[in-house]
C-alpha positions as CSV (number, residue, x, y, z in Angstrom):
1,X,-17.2,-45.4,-39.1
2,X,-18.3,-45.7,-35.5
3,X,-17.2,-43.2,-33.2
4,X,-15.4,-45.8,-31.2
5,X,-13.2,-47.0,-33.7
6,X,-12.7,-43.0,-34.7
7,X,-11.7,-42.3,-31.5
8,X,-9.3,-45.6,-30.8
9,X,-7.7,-44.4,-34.4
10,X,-7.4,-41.1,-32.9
11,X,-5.6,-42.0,-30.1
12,X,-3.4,-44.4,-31.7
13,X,-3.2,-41.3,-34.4
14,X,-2.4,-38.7,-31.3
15,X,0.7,-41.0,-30.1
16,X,2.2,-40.7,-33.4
17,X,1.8,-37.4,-33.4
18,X,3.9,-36.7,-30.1
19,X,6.5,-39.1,-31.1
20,X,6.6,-37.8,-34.6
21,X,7.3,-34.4,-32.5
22,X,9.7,-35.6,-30.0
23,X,11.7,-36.9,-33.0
24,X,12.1,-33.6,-34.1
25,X,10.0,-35.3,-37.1
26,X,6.6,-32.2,-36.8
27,X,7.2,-29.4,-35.6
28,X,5.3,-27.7,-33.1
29,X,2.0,-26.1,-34.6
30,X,1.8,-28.8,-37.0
31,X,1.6,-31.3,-34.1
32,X,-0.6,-29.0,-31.9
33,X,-3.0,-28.9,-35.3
34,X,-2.9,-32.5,-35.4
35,X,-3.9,-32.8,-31.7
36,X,-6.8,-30.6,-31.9
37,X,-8.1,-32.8,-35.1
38,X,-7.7,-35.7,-32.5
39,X,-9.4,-33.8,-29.8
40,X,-12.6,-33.4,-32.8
41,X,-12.8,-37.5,-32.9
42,X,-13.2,-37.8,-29.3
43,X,-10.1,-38.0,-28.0
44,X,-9.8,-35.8,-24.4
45,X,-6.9,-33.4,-23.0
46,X,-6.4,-35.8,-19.9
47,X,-6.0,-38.5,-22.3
48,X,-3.2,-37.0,-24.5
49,X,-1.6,-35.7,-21.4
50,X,-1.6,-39.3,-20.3
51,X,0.0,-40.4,-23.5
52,X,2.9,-38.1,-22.9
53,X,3.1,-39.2,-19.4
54,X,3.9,-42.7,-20.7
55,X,6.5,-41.9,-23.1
56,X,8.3,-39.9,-21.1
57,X,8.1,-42.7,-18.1
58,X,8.4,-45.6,-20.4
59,X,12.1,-47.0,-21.7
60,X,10.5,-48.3,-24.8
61,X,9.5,-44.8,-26.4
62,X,12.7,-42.8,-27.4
63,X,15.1,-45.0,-25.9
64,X,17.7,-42.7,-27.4
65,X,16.4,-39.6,-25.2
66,X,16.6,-39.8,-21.1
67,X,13.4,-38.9,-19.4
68,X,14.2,-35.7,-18.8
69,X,15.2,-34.6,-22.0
70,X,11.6,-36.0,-22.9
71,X,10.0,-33.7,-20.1
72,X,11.4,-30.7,-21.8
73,X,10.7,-31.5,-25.2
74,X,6.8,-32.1,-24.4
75,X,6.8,-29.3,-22.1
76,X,5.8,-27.2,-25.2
77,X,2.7,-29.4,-25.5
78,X,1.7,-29.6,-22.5
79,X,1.8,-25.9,-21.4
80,X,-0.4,-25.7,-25.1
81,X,-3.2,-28.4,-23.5
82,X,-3.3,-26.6,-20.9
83,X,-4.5,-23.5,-22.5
């Protein structure tokens, strides 16, 4: 597998992973776990932080939740990055 494909699976993963979370789908350390296996395939904090940026801007993720219940739900993960 070439590590650019890994690493386009992993972001593609990594999204899945947050939205799996915002759905109340993984909980928290599960989905931190699964971020950090991301971040081994290549995939970088400012990336994943930019993921969350656009589902929490973007109508089409979670149209169910308004963007500021999505601000607080990923503000768990994003104080974790950021550690």
């Amino acid at each position: 597998m070439s590590s650019e494909f890994a690493k386009r699976w992993a972001l593609k993963w990594a999204e899945g992973v947050l939205l799996g979370f915002a759905r109340n789908r993984i909980e928290l350390n599960r989905a931190l776990g699964m971020l950090r296996k991301a971040k081994e395939l290549g995939v970088k904090d400012d990336e994943l932080l930019s993921i969350i940026e656009v589902i929490e801007n973007s109508p089409v993720y979670l149209p169910f939740m308004t963007q500021e219940e999505k601000k607080l739900k990923f503000k768990q993960i994003r104080n974790a990055l950021k550690k």
